[in-house]
C-alpha positions as CSV (number, residue, x, y, z in Angstrom):
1,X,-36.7,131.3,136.6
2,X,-39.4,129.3,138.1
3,X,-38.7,126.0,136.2
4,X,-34.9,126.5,136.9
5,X,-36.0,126.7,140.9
6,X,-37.7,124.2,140.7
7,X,-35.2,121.9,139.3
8,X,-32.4,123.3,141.8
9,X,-34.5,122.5,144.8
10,X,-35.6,119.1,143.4
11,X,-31.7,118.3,143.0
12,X,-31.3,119.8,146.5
13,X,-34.1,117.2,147.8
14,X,-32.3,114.1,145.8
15,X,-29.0,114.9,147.4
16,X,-30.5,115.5,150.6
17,X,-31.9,112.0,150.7
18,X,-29.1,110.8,148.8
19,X,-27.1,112.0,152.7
20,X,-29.6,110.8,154.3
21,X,-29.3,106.7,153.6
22,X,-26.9,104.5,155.2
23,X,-23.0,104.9,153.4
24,X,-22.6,101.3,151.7
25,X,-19.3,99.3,153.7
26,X,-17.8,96.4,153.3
27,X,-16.2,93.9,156.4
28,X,-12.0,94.8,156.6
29,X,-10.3,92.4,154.7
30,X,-7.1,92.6,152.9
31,X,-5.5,91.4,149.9
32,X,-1.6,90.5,149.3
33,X,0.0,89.6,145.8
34,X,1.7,86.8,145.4
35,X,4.2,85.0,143.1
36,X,2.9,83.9,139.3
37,X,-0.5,85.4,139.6
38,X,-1.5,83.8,143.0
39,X,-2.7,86.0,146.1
40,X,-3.8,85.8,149.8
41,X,-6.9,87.5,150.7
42,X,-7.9,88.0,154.1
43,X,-10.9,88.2,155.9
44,X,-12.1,89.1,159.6
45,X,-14.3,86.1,160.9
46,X,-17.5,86.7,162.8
47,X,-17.6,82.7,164.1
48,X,-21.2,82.8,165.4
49,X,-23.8,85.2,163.8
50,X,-27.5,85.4,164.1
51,X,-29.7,84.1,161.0
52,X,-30.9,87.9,161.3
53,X,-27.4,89.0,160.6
54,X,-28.1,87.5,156.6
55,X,-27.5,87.9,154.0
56,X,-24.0,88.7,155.1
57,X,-22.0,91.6,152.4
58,X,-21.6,90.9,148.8
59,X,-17.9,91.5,149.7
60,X,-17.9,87.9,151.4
61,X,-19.1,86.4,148.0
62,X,-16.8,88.3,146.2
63,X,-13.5,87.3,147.6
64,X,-15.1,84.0,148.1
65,X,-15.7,83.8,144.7
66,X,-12.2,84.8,143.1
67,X,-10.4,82.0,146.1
68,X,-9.5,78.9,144.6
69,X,-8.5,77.2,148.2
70,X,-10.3,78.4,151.9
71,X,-8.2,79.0,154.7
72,X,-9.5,79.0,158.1
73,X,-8.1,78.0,161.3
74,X,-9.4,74.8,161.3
75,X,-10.5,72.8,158.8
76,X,-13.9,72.6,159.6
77,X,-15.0,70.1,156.6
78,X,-12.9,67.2,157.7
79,X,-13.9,67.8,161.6
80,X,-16.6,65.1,162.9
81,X,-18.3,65.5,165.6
82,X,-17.8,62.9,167.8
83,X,-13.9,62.3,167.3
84,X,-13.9,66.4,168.3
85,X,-15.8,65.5,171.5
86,X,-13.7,62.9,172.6
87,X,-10.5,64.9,171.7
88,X,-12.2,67.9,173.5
89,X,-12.9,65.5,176.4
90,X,-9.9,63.4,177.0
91,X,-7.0,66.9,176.7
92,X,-9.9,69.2,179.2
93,X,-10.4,66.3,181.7
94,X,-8.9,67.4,185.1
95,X,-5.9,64.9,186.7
96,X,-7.2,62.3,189.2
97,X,-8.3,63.9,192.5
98,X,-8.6,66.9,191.2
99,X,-12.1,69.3,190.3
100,X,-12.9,72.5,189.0
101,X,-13.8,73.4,193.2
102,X,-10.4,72.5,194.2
103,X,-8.6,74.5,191.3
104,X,-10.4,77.7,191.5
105,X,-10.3,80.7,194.0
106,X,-13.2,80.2,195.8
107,X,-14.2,83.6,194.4
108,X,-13.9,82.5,191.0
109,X,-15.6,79.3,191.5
110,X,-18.8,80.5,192.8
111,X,-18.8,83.5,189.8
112,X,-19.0,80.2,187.6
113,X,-21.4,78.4,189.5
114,X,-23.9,81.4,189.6
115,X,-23.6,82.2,186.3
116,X,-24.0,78.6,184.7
117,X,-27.0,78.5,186.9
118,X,-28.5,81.5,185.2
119,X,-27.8,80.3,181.8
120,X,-29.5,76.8,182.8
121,X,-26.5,74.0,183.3
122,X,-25.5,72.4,186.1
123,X,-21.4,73.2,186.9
124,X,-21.6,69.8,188.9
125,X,-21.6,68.4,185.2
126,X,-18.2,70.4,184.6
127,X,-16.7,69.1,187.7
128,X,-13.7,67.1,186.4
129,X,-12.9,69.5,183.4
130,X,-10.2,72.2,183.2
131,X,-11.6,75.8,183.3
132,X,-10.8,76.4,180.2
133,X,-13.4,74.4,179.1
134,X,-15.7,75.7,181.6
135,X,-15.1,79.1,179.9
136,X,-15.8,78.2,176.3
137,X,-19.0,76.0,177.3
138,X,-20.1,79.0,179.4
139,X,-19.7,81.8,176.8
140,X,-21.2,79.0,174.1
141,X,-24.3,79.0,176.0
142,X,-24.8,82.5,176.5
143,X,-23.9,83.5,172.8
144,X,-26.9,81.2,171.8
145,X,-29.4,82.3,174.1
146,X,-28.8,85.4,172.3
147,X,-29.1,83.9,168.9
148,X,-25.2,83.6,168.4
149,X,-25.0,80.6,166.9
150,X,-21.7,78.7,165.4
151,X,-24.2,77.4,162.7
152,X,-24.7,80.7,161.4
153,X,-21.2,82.1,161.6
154,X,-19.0,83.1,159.1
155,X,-16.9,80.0,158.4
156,X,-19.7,77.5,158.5
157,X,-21.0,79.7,155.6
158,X,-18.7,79.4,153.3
159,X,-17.9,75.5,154.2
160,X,-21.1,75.0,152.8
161,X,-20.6,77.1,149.6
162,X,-17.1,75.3,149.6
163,X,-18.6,71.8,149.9
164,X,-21.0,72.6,147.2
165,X,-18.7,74.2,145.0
166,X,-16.1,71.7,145.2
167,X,-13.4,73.7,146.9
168,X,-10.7,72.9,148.8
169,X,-10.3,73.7,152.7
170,X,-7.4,73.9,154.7
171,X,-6.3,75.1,158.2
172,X,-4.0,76.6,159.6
173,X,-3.4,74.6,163.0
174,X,-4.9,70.8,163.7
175,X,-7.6,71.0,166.3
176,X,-5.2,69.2,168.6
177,X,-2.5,72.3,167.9
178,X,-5.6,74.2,169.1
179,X,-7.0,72.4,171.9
180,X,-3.1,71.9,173.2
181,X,-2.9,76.2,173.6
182,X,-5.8,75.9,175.8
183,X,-5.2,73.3,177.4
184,X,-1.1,74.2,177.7
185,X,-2.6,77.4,179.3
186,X,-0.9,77.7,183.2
187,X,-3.8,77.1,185.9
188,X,-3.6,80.8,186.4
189,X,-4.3,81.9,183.4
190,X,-6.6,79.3,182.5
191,X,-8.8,80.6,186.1
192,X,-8.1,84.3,184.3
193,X,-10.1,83.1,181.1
194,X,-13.0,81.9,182.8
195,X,-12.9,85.2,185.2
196,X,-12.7,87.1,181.7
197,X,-15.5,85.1,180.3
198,X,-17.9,85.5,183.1
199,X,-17.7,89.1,183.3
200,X,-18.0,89.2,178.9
201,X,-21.3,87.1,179.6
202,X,-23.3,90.6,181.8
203,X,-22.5,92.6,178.5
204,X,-22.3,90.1,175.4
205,X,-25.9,91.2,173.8
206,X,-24.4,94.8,173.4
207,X,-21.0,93.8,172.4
208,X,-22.0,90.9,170.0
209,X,-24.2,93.4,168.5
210,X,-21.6,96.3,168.3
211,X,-18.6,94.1,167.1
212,X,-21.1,93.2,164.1
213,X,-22.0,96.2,163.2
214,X,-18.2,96.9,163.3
215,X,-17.3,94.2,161.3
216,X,-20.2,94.1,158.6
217,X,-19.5,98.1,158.1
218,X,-15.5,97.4,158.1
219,X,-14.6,99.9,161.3
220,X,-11.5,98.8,162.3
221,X,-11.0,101.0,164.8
222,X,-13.6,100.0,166.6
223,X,-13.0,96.3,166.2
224,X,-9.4,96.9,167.7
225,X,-10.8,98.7,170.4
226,X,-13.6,96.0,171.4
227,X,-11.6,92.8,170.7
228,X,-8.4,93.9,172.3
229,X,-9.8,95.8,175.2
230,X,-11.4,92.3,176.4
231,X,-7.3,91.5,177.5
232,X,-6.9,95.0,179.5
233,X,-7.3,93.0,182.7
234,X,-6.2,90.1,181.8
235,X,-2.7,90.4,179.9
236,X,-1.5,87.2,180.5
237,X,-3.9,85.8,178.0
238,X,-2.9,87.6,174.9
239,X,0.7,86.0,174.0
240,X,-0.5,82.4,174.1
241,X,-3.9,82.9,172.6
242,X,-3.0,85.7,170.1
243,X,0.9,86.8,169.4
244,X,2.4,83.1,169.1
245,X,-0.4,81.8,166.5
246,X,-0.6,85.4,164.9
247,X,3.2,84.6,164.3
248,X,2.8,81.4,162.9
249,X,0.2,82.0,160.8
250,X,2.6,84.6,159.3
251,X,5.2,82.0,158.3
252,X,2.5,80.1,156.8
253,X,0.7,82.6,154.4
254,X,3.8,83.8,153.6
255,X,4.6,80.2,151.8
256,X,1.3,80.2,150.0
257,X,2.3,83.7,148.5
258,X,5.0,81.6,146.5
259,X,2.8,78.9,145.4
260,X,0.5,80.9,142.3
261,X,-3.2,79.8,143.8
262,X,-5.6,82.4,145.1
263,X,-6.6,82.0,148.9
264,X,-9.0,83.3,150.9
265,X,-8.1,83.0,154.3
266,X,-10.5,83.7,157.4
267,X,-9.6,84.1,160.7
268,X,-11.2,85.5,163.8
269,X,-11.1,89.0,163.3
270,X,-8.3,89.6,166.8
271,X,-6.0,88.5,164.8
272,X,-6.1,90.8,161.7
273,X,-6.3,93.9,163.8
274,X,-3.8,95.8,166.2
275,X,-0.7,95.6,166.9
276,X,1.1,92.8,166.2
277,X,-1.5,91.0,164.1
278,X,-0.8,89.4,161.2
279,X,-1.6,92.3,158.6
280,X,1.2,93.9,160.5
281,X,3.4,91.1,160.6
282,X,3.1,90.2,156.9
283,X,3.7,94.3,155.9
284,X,6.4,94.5,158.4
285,X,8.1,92.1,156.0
286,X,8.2,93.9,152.9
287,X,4.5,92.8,151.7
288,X,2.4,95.1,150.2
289,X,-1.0,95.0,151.8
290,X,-4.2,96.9,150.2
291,X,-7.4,97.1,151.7
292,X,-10.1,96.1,149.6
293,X,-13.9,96.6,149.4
294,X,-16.2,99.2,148.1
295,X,-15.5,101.9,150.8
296,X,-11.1,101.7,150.4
């Protein structure tokens, strides 16, 4: 009787630690079959990550891994850097006689100006750019005080294993497709973005770290909640930055579901969650779309 306690409550004492750790996850993704063996596999991006945040999921490997082509939204191995700059530079520059001062509510303006001075620039040296522009370099800045870095993000990390491995990248839009929705943005919405961005910047340590969390453990719900939550103010944002590109990205995985290669594309997480996204708009017509990772 004494042995067989003892053996009950040592089980009891493995399966209470056994509780007691973490529940392994995996980051959403989804996988579609395609045509002749081929498939798409999607992926929620983190785009800037601190080198804390590795090593990032086995999952990430995995689908990496069974890919023979990378999908991102850019094709970040055929980017350089100074042909970027001077295509960033010559669509954000402001038209003659105007500057940021004279196309922002004073409000707004000043919001800018004290909040690039807390994060160490100048906004006299974003005087002549569009505030668009202003809003990206602003939040770019912050997220790297805080150890968000580009360099360390999720695409970056597999251009490297691509580049190593041999494998080829696409995008889905050109960088100047990308820099025209910004830049195509009306000067009210554009003044909303930066307005957006400032107020992002008070909270973006705890945010950063929560939408990480969400995304390495694969919480969607949370994801959706975070990531869609930052347009509840600011609606007018969402169609041009999210719906139209969400809809053609659709038409384009769709045609490499016919082709018979295995892709992994990775996208910024907004657009793989929610209504409307594109795992939505691809099972909305007729796809069958599985989750996949050790927890589904």
């Amino acid at each position: 009787m004494g042995a067989r306690l003892a053996r009950l409550t040592g089980a009891l004492a493995a399966l209470a630690a056994l509780l007691a750790q973490p529940v392994a996850a995996d980051p959403a993704a989804w996988r579609i079959a395609g045509e002749r063996g081929g498939e798409v596999a999607l992926l929620g991006s983190m785009h800037a990550l601190r080198a804390r945040d590795y090593p990032l999921p086995p999952l990430v490997d995995d689908l990496y891994g069974r890919a023979q082509v990378i999908v991102m939204e850019l094709d970040l191995d055929d980017l350089d850097p100074a042909t970027e700059q001077a295509a960033v530079l010559g669509v954000a520059a402001l038209p003659e006689g105007q500057t940021l001062s004279t196309v922002l509510d004073k409000k707004v303006y000043d919001l800018a100006q004290q909040r690039a001075r807390g994060l160490g620039v100048d906004l006299a040296v974003l005087e002549h750019v569009q505030p668009w522009l202003v809003a990206i370099t602003l939040l770019d800045i912050g997220l790297l005080k805080l150890g968000y870095d580009p360099e360390h993000g999720l695409e970056r990390y597999l251009v490297g294993k691509a580049k190593s491995d041999r494998k080829e990248i696409v995008g889905l839009e050109t960088l100047e497709q990308q820099l025209g929705i910004f830049a195509g943005l009306p000067r009210k919405s554009q003044q909303a973005l930066l307005s957006q961005t400032i107020e992002e910047l008070d909270t973006a340590d705890t945010t950063m770290s929560q939408l990480e969390t969400a995304w390495r453990e694969g919480h969607v719900e949370t994801m959706t909640d975070k990531l869609l939550g930052d347009f509840d103010d600011f609606p007018e944002l969402y169609p041009e930055l999210v719906t139209k590109r969400n809809a053609a990205w659709t038409d384009a995985l769709e045609k490499l579901l016919k082709d018979g290669h295995r892709y992994l594309v990775v996208v910024g997480a907004l657009h793989l969650v929610g209504h409307d996204s594109v795992i939505e708009r691809l099972g909305a017509r007729g796809h069958r779309v599985e989750r996949v990772g050790a927890t589904h």
